[in-house]
C-alpha positions in Angstrom: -26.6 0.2 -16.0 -23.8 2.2 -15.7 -20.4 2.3 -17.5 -16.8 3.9 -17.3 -18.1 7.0 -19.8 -20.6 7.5 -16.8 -17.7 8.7 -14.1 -17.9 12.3 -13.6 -14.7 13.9 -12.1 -14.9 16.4 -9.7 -12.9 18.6 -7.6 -13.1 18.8 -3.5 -11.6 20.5 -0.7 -10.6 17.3 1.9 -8.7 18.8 4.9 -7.1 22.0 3.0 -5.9 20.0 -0.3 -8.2 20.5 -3.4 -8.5 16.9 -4.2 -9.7 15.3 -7.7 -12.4 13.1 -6.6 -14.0 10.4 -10.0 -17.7 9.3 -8.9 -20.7 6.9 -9.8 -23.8 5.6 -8.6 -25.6 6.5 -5.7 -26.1 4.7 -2.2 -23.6 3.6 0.7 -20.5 4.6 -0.3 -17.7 2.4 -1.3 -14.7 4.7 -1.0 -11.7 3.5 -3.4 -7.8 3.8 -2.7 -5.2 3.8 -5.2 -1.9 3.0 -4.6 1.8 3.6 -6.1 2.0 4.6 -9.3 -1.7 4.7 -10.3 -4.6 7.5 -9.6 -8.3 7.0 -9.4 -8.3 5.5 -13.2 -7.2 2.2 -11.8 -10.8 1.7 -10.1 -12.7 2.2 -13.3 -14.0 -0.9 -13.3 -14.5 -1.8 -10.3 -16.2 1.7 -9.9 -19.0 0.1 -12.2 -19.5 -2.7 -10.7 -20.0 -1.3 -7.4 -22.2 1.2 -8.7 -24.7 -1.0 -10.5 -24.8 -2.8 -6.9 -26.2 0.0 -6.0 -23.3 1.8 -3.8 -22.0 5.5 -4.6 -18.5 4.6 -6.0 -15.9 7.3 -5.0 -12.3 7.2 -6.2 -9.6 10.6 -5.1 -6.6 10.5 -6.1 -4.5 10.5 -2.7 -2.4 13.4 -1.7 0.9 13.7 -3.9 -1.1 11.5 -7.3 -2.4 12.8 -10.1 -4.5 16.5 -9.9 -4.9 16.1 -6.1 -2.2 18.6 -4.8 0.9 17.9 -3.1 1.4 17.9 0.7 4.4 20.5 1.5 7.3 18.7 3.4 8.3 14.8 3.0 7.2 14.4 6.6 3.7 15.6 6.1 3.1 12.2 3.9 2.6 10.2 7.6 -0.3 8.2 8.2 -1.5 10.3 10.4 -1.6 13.4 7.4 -3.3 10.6 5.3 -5.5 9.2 7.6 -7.0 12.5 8.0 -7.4 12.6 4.4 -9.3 9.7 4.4 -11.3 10.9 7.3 -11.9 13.6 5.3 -13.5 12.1 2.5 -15.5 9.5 4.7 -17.0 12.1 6.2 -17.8 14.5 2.9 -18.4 11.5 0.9 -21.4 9.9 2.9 -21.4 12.5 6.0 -19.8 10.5 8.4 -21.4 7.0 7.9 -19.3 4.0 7.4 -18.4 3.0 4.5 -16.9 0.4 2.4 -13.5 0.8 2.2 -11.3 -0.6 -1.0 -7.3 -0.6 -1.3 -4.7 -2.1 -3.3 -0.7 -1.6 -3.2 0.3 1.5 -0.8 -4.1 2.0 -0.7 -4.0 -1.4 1.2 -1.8 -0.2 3.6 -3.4 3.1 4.0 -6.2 1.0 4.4 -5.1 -1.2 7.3 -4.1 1.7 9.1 -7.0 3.4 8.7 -9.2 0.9 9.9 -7.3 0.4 12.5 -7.4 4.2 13.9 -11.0 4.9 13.0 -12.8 1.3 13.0 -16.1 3.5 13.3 -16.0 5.0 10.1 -15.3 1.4 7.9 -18.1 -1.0 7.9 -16.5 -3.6 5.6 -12.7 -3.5 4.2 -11.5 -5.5 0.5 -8.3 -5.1 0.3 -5.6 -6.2 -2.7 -1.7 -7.7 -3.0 -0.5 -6.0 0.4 -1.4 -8.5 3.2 -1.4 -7.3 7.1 1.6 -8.3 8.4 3.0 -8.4 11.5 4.7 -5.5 13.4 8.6 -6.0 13.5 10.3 -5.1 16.3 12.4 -2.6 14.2 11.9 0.3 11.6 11.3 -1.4 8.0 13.9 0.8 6.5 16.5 -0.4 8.9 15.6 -3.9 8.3 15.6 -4.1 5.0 19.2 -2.0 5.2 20.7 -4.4 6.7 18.4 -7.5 4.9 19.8 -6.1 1.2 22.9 -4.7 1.8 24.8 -4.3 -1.5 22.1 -5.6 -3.1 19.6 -2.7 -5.0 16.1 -2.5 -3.6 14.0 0.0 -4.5 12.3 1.0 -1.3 15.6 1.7 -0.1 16.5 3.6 -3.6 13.0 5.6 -2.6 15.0 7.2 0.9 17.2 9.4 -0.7 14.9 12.8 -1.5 15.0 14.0 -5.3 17.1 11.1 -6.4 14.5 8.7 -7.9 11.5 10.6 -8.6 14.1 12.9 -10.9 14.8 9.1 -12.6 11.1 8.5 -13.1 10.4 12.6 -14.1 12.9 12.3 -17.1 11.1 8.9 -18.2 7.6 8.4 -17.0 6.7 6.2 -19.7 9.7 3.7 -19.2 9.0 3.1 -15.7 5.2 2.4 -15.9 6.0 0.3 -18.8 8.4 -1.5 -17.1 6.3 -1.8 -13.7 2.9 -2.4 -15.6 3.7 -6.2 -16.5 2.1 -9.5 -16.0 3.9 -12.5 -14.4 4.8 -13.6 -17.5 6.0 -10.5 -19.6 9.0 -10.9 -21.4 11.0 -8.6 -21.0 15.1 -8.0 -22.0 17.8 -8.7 -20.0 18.1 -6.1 -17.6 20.6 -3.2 -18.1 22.4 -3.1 -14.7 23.3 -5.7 -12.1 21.8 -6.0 -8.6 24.4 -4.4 -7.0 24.2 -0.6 -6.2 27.8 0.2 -6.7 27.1 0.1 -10.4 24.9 3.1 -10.0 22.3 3.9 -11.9 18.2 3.7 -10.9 15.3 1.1 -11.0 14.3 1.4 -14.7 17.9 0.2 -16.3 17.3 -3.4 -13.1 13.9 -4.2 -14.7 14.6 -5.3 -18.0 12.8 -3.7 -20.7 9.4 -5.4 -21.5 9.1 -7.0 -24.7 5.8 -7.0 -25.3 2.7 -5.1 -23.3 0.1 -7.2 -21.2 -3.6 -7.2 -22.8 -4.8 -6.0 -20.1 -3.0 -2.8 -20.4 -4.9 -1.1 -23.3 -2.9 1.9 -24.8 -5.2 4.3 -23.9 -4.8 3.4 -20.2 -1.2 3.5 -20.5 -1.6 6.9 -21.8 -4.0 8.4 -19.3 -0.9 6.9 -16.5 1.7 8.6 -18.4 -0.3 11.7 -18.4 -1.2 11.9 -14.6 2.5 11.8 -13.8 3.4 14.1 -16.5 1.1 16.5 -14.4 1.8 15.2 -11.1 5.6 14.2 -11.2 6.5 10.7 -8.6 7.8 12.8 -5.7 4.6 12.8 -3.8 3.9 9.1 -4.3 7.4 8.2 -3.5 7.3 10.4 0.1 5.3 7.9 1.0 8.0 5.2 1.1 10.0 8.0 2.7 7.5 7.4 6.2 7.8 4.5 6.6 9.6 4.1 9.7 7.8 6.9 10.9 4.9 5.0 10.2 6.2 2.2 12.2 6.5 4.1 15.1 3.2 5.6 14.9 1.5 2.2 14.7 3.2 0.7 17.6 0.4 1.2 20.0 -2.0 -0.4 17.5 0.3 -4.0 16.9 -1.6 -6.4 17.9 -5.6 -4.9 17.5 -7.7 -7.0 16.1 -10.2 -5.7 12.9 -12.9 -6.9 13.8 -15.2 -5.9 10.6 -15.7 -8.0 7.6 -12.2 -8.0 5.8 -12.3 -9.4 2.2 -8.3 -9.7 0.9 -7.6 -10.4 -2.9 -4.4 -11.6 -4.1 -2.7 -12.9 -6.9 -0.6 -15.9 -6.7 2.2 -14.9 -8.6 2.1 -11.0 -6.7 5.8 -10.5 -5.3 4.3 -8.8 -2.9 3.8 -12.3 -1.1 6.4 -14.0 -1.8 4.7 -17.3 -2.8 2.7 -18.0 0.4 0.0 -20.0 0.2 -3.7 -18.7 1.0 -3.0 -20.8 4.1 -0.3 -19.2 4.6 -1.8 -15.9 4.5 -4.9 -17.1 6.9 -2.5 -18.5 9.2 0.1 -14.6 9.2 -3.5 -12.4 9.5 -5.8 -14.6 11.3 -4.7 -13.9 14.7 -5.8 -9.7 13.9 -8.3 -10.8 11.3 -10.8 -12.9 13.1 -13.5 -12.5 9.7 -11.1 -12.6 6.6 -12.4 -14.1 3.5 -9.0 -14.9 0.9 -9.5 -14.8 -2.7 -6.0 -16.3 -4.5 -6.5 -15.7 -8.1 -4.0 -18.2 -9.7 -1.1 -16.9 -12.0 -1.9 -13.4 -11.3 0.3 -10.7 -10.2 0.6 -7.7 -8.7 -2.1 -5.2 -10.9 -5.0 -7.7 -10.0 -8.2 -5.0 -10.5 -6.9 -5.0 -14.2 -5.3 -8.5 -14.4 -8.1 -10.1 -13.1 -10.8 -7.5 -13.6 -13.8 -9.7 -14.0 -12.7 -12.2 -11.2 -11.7 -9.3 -8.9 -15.4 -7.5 -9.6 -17.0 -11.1 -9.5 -15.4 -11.4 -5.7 -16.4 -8.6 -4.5 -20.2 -8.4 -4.8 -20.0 -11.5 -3.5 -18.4 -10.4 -0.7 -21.1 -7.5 0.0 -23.7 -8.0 2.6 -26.8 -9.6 1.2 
């Protein structure tokens, strides 16, 4: 049986960028995508599990995260730059063969899109917290512009090159602290209102947290602190900085169906769905999701592979073919 001390980390070339790459197991590959602000370490667990299943577990850090390098301009973070990415380690990963792709936060998107672009190289799709959700009919920047207005939001704090990955640089510890929080985290009263002509960033609107989730052991809070001490957040935030780019390139692709097996994980408590029920959710993806399984994990939030790990792992194998 494998464990986490089993993971070997190694380094590829995937279209031009050398690319840290973690790995276990052997077999079909299940092909692992982080999102915002984690790295490959986030999968650990579910690396295992997959493994002793029987699948090759392969986890990169994306373009931009942790000791994967850095794509050049802003721009070049679009989804059709990452897609390739992902093409690119489909295809080195298990030479081409589909494989069994795994997303959570900005991962799930990049995973939705992917699918969507190359349905040939996914065979099945779990993905976490970020539904698929319809395609407005304007950019999401613009929309939620006008939707916030006064109000801070931190997408919208994200547009403005250099000004909130030099907030996060200066104190990498106090954001993931502050992002890395259960539901139920206490936390102080936040520093600064919700209105952005008080100035200031994200960290001082969260409200310190008074005490750190168990499910955050200090030694993965360190190994988070240390990636972005390498990596710095601008290449994880330029991805919020396409998004309206990335609306436009997914136009032609609004109303295709996935038609592969589409497991989606969620926590009930995850602001990232605002409190809809899993009917709720079946009812939004259905229509482009005509084989969706929904696992709501009650009370759980946002960080549901380490919230939630063994129910997370549990619903996934089950969720393999048999």
């Amino acid at each position: 049986m494998y464990s986490v001390d089993d993971i070997t980390l190694q380094t590829w070339q995937v279209t031009g960028l050398q690319t840290r790459v973690a790995t276990l197991g052997s077999g079909p590959v299940a092909l692992f995508i982080h999102g915002w602000p984690e790295c490959w370490y986030c999968w650990r667990e579910q690396m295992v599990a997959l493994a002793n299943a029987g699948y090759q577990a392969v986890a990169p850090d994306m373009p931009g995260f942790g000791e994967t390098e850095a794509l050049p301009e802003i721009t070049d973070y679009n989804l059709i730059r990452i897609c390739a990415f992902m093409q690119g380690l489909v295809e080195q990963a298990n030479a081409g063969a589909p494989v069994l792709l795994i997303g959570h936060d900005w991962g799930a998107i990049n995973c939705w899109q992917f699918i969507q672009r190359h349905p040939e190289s996914v065979s099945r799709l779990i993905n976490m917290s970020v539904p698929l959700r319809p395609v407005a009919d304007v950019p999401p920047v613009e929309f939620l512009r006008g939707y916030f207005g006064e109000n801070f939001f931190y997408q919208i704090y994200f547009q403005d090159p250099g000004v909130a990955e030099a907030e996060f640089d200066a104190d990498p510890e106090g954001i993931l602290r502050a992002l890395y929080c259960s539901p139920e985290t206490p936390r102080d009263p936040p520093l600064l209102g919700r209105s952005t002509n008080e100035g200031g960033g994200w960290i001082g609107r969260l409200g310190k947290p008074k005490e750190q989730p168990d499910w955050l052991s200090d030694e993965a809070l360190a190994y988070f602190i240390n990636a972005y001490r390498h990596s710095g957040f601008a290449g994880g935030i330029n991805y919020y900085r396409n998004l309206d780019e990335n609306w436009r390139l997914m136009l032609p692709w609004r109303d295709s169906p996935i038609t592969c097996p589409v497991l989606f994980i969620v926590g009930s408590a995850d602001m990232t769905v605002q409190g809809a029920s899993e009917d709720k959710l079946r009812e939004m993806m259905g229509d482009r999701l005509p084989d969706v399984q929904i696992k709501m994990l009650q009370g759980k939030g946002h960080w549901i592979q380490s919230e939630a790990t063994a129910d997370v792992n549990a619903a996934m194998l089950a969720f393999l073919p048999a």
